[in-house]
C-alpha positions in Angstrom: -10.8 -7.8 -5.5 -14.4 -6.8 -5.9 -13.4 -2.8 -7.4 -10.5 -4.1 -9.8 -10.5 -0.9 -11.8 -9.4 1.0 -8.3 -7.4 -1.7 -7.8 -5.3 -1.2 -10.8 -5.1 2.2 -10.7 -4.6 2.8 -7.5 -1.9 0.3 -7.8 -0.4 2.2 -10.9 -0.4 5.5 -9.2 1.5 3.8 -6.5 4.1 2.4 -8.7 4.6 5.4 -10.3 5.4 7.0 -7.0 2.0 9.4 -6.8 1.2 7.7 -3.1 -1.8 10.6 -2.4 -3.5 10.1 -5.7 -3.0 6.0 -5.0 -4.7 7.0 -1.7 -7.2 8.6 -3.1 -8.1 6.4 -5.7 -8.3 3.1 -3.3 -10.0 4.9 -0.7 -14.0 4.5 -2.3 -13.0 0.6 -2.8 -11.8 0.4 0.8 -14.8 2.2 1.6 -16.9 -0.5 0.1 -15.1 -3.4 1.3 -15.3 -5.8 3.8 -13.3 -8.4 5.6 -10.0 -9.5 4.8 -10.2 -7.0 1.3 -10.9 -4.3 3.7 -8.1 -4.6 5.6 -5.7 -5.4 3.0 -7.0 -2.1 1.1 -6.8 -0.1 4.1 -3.4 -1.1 5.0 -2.2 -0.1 1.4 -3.6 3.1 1.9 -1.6 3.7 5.0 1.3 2.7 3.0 1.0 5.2 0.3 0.4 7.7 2.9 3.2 6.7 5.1 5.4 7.5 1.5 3.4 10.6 1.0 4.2 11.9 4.3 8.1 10.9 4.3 8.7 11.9 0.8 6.3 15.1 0.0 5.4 16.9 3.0 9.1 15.7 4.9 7.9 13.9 7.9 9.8 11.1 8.6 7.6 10.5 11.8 4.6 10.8 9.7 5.2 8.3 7.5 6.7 5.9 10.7 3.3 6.3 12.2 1.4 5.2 8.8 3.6 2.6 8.6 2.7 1.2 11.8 -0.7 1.5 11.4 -0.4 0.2 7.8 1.4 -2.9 10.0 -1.6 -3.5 12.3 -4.1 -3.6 9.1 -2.2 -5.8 7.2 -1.4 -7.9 10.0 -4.9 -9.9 9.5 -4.1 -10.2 6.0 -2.7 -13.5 4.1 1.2 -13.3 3.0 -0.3 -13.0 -0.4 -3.7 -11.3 -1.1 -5.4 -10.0 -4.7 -2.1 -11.3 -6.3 0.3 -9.2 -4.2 3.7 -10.1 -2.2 2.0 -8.8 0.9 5.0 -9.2 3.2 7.7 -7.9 0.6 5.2 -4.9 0.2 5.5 -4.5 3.5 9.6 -5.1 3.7 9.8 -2.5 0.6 8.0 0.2 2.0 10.1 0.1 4.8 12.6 0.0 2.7 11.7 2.9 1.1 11.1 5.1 4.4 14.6 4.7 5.6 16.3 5.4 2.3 14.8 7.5 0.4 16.6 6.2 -2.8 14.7 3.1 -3.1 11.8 3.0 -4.5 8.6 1.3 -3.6 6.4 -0.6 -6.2 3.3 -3.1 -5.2 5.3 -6.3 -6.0 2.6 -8.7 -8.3 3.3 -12.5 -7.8 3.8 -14.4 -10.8 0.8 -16.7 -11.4 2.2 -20.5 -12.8 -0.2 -21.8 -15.4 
């Protein structure tokens, strides 16, 4: 990851369940990003505002529609990327948008040394 400081707290403001202030924090990395980081970051940020839309503004349909879109950026995207469980990202947010309860965190893979 080339912006790690946006990277870490955009992915703290996520965790903590702030999805538009994650969005808006990863959005000048993503802006300055290319390739496979690009994608990865801009699927992220679909994510958080798929949650967003679901959870504060109560649009289910909303946050469907960012999901998919998330899906389509992420797609191109290995099942792990920058250290992240791309896939159970993916499977959590999902999660997340049909229950409401559960609550979606980027999941870190554990590095072996």
């Amino acid at each position: 990851m080339t912006d790690t400081a946006a990277w870490s707290e955009g992915r703290r403001l996520f965790d903590a369940g702030a999805f538009w202030d994650a969005h808006e924090a990863l959005e000048p990395a993503w802006l300055d990003a290319d390739g496979t980081e690009r994608n990865f970051l801009a699927g992220v940020i679909l994510l958080a505002a798929a949650l967003h839309k679901a959870r504060a503004m109560g649009s289910p349909r909303g946050g469907r529609r960012n999901y998919a879109k998330a899906l389509r950026q992420l797609a191109t995207v290995p099942d792990s990327f920058a250290g992240v469980d791309v896939r159970e990202l993916e499977a959590q947010v999902h999660r997340s948008l049909r229950d409401p309860t559960v609550e979606a965190t980027i999941p870190v893979l554990e590095t072996t040394s």
